[in-house]
Structures are given as structure tokens and as C-alpha cells.
N, C-alpha and C positions, 0 to 999 in steps of 0.2 A: 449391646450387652458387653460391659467391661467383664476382661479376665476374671475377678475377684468370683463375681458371681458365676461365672462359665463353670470355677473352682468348685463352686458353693452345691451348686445343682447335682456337681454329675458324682462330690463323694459323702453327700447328704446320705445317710441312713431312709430306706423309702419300703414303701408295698407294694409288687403290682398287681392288683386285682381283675385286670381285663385280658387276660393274654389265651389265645386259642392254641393247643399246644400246635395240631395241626398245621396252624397258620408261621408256624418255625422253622418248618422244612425249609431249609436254603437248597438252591440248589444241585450244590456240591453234595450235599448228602442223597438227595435225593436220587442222583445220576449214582452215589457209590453203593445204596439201595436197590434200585433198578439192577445194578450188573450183580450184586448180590442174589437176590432175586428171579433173576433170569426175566424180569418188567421187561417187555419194548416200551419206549417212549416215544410221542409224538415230535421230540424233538432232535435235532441234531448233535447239538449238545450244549454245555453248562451255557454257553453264552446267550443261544439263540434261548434258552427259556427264559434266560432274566430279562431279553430283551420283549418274550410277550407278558411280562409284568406290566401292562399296560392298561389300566383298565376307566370306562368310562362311569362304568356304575356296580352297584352291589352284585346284580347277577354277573357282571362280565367277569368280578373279579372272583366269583363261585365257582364257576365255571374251571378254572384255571385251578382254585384251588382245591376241588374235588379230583382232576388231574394226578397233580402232586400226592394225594395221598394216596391214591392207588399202590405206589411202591410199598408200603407200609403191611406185612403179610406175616412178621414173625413177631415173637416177644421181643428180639433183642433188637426190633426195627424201634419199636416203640419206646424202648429203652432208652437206646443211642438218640433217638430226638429229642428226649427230654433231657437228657443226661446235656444234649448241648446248649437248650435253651438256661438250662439252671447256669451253664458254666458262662455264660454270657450275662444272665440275671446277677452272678456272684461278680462280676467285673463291674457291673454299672453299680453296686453298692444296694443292692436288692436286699434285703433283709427278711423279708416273706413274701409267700406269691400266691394266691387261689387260682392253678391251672383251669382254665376250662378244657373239656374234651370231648369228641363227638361219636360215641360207638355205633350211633348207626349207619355213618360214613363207612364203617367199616365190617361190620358184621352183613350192610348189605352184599360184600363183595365175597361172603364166606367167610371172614375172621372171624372165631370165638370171641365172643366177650370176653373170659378169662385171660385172651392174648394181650387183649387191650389193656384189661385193669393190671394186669400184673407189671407188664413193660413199664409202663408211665408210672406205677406208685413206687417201686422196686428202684427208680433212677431217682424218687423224690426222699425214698430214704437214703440214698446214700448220698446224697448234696448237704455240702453245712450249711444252705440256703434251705429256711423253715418253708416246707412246700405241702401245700392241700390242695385238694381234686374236687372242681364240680362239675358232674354229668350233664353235658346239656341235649336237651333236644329240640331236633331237625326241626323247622314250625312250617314249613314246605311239606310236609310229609302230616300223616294224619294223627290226629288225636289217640287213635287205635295205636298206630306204629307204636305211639310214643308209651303207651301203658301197656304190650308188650315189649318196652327195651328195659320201665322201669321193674317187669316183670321177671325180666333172664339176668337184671341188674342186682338180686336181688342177695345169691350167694355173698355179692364183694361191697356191698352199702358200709361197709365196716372203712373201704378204702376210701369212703368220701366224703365231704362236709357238708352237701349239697344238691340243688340242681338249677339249671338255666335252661334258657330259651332264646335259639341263636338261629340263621341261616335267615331265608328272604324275607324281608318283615313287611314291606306292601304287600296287601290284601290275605295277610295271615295275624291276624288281632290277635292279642294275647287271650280274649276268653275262650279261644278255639281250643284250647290246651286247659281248662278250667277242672276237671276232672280228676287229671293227671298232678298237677300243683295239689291241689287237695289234699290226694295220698300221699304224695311228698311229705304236705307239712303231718299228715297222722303220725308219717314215718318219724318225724324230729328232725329233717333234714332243713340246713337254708336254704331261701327262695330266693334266688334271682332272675331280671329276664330282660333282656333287648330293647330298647324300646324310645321311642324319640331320634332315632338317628336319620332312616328315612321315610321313616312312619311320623305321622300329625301328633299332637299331646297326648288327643283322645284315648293313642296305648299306652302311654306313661299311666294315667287315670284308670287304665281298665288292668294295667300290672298290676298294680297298688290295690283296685279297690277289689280285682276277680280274683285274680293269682295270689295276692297278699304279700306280694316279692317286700322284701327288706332290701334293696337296693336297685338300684336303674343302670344297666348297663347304658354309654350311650347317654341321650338322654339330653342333648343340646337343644333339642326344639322345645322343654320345657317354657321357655321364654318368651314363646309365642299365645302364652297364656296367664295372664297374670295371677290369677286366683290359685291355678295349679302352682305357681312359683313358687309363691305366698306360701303354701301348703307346703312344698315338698321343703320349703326352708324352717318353716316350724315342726316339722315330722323330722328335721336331721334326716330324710332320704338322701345316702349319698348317690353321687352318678360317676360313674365310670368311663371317665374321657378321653379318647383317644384322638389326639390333633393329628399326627400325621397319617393316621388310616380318615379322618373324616376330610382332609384337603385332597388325597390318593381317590378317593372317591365322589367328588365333588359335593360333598356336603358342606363345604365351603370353599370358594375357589380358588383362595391364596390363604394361608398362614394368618398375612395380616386382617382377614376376615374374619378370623376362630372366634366364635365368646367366650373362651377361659375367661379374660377379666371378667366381664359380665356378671357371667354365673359367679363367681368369688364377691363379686359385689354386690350381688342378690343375698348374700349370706347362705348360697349355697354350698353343700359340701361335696365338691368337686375334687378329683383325684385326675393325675394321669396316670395313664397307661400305654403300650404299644399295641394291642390286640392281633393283629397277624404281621409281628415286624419283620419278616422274612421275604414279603409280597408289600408291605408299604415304607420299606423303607429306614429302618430303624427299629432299636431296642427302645428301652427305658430312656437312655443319657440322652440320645437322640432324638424323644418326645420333647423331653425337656430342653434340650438345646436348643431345638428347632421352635419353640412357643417363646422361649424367654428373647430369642433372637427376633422375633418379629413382633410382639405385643410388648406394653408398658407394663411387663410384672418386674416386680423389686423381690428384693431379698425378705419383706416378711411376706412376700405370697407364698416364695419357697418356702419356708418355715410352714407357713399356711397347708399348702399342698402334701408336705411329707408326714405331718398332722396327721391330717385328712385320710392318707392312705391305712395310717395303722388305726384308728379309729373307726373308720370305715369298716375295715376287717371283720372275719368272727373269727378271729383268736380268742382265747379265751382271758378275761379282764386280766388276770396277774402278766401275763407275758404280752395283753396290749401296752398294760400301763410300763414295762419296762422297756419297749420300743420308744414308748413315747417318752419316757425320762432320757434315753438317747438319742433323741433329736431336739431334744429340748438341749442338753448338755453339748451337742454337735455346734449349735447354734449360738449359746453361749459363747463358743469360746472364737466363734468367728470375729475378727475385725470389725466393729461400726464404719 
């Protein structure tokens, strides 16, 4: 990867669409959380938790990260995380971001829901980084849980754009959640949901055709199906890809294994993102760095890619299309 592009990538105008705010907590905050809080933690301190950032697979890294947010018990806990993920979003050249967030993480431990929605929407209005909220839910947890959270969810739906379906995805299918998606879409809410990462096609296919999601989080093993490919490339399904959360977790076991080209060359429309860069390693620049450094992508995939992101979006058409007249004019004015 010559400089030029290194240049290119990290102050390109971008989306990110996959980010758990959750999965933000560095740390450092977390430890200054906990003493706030009066939290004990399992650990000794900042060092020894980064050092159990170690994870072999999906559950192990859950595990850790249900941990971490235990600190998280006031508004202004909830606040202060976003407020730092935006401030890190606004340095890598973020320009919008649909947070995901998980209130039953946290309402199981006693937090109010109102604690929730308010911290995290309250630190996305005050970010000059364009920020919207989608509720997602637990898929470990029951079909019930999930239609009373979208039920006590109900006062603050004004604060969201959406919903998802996030946490363990072996042996919880997305039709398990069919009910709950439904009133979703009655509500007017976007769908989106998890799927293909360590799950087979067959959840992509049963997102799409049970759930009705307008987007695939995830979503790499697409490719192990060609007819689905085919489809999701003529349906403009985008997927929301996260390379160095799927290496961190062995969904691929180097970098240089990732299918971003692939998928880009299937005429998919593929996006990156960081999804928990706090626990894998990286923001946004650092997605990008870290893919353009080990695969043959060039300078019109980045073009391709920052596309992708705002297009992918649901901003609304007037302020997509001016994202995208500024990545179009960004790139213009780059060096051949």
C-alpha cells in the first residue's frame, strides 16, 4: 500500500454503518466508569483487561464484552461513550454513522431504558458527526424478551431509525425474531440483522426473505452460495463488513484471507466498518488500513467503498446525494 493511498483512505469522506456503541468502551474509560460508579472489576487494571482482549470466537468475545458494560449505570455513563466514539468517528473523517445499541444488556442489570436512550442520542446531537440509532436485539435471548424491549421502547422510537439483530448467531436463525421484525416494519422502522458472519447463507436468505431486513450486517459467507449472491447483487443488498472484527474472531484467519475483493467483484455492495473497535482493534482508518495493506484493492475500490457507505445508508435521498457529490468531488481532485 503506497502513501498516496494510505492518504486516500483514511481522509476520504465515509459512513459507518456497523458500529456497536457498546463495543467502544476502551478500557480506560471503562476503569474511570467503574471508580465512578463504585463497579468492582474482575480485573486488576487497564493493562490486564486489554490483555484478556483475546478471544477465540464469538461467544468468548461476548463474554468479555457483557463484562465491560456492566460499568455503564448512569446517563452520563452512556453519554461519555458515545460522545468518545463520535470524537474518534470525527478524526477518521466519518461523516455519518447508524450506532447500534443493545438495551437489554442493560436494562437486564436494572438500567431504565430512558437512561439508555437518552445518554447515547443526547451525545449524537451534540457531535458535528451526523449520528442515528438502531435498537438492536439480543438473538440469545427470547422472541418474548425482544417484544417487551420493543414494548418499554416505545416512549423513545422518535430517538431511532431502526432495528437489528446482533449477539450469538449459531443456532439462533433469524425467523426466531419473525414477529418482533414485523411490528418493526408496521412501526416504519429500518430493518436490519446479523447474518452470514458465523451463521451458513441459509440466515442471510431467511433475513431477507422472514425479517424483510434492508441490509446484512456481516454477511461474508454470502459467497458460499451462488444463487444468494446473484440475488443479493441484483437486490443492491448492502452488507456491512467488518475485516478486522471477522480476523479477531476467526472468520478468517489472516487479513490476507478477507473476501472484500470478492465481494466488490461479485458487484456486491460492501461497506466497511469497525463493529466493536474497542475489543478488535481498530476504528474506521484502521479497518481500512488494515484491508487496503493486505488485499489488491486500489484507489477505485476506495472510491467504490465510501460510495457504498452513504448509499447503503438511510439518510434521507437529499443529504445522501450530497454525501455522495462529496466523495465524488474528494476523489476528483485526487492525483491519478
Amino acid at each position: 500500500m503506497n502513501n498516496q493511498l494510505r492518504t486516500v483512505v483514511q481522509a476520504m469522506p465515509k459512513a459507518e454503518l456497523h458500529i456497536h456503541i457498546e463495543g467502544s468502551l476502551e478500557p480506560e474509560l471503562i476503569f474511570a466508569l467503574a471508580a465512578r460508579n463504585g463497579v468492582a472489576l474482575p480485573y486488576a487494571s487497564v493493562e490486564a483487561l486489554r490483555a484478556a482482549y483475546a478471544f477465540t470466537d464469538l461467544q468468548s468475545f461476548l463474554d468479555i464484552y457483557y463484562a465491560g458494560a456492566s460499568v455503564l449505570l448512569q446517563e452520563q455513563d452512556f453519554y461519555d461513550m458515545t460522545a468518545a466514539y463520535l470524537k474518534k468517528a470525527e478524526a477518521d473523517n466519518v461523516r455519518h454513522t447508524e450506532i447500534f445499541f443493545d438495551p437489554q444488556t442493560h436494562t437486564a442489570r436494572g438500567v431504565a431504558m430512558e437512561t439508555v436512550f437518552n445518554g447515547i442520542h443526547r451525545a449524537c446531537q451534540d457531535s458535528p458527526v451526523s449520528a442515528t440509532l438502531i435498537m438492536c436485539f439480543l438473538r440469545h435471548l427470547s422472541e418474548e424478551d425482544a417484544l417487551s424491549t420493543l414494548e418499554a421502547a416505545t416512549p423513545y422510537l422518535d430517538k431511532i431509525i431502526g432495528v437489528g439483530l446482533d449477539s450469538s448467531e449459531v443456532g439462533h436463525p433469524p425467523e426466531k425474531f419473525a414477529r418482533v421484525f414485523a411490528r418493526c416494519r408496521e412501526l416504519g422502522l429500518h430493518l436490519v440483522a446479523h447474518a452470514g458472519e458465523e451463521g451458513p447463507p441459509a440466515y442471510i436468505e431467511s433475513a431477507l426473505d422472514v425479517l424483510h431486513v434492508e441490509r446484512i450486517d456481516h454477511g461474508v459467507r454470502v459467497l458460499e452460495d451462488a444463487a444468494l449472491t446473484a440475488r443479493v447483487a441484483r437486490e443492491r443488498i448492502a452488507l456491512t463488513v467488518c475485516p478486522l472484527s471477522n480476523t479477531k474472531l476467526r472468520v478468517f484467519d489472516q487479513m490476507k484471507d478477507h473476501n472484500l475483493v470478492q465481494l466488490l467483484d461479485a458487484g456486491l455492495v460492501a461497506t466497511v466498518n469497525s463493529d466493536d473497535p474497542a475489543y478488535f482493534g481498530g476504528y474506521m482508518n484502521d479497518n481500512f488500513i488494515a484491508t487496503f495493506e493486505a488485499l489488491p484493492l486500489t484507489l477505485a475500490h476506495a472510491r467504490t467503498l465510501a460510495r457504498n457507505s452513504f448509499e447503503a445508508s438511510f439518510l434521507p435521498a437529499e443529504q445522501k446525494q450530497r454525501f455522495l457529490a462529496e466523495v465524488d468531488a474528494y476523489f476528483a481532485a485526487v492525483p491519478a
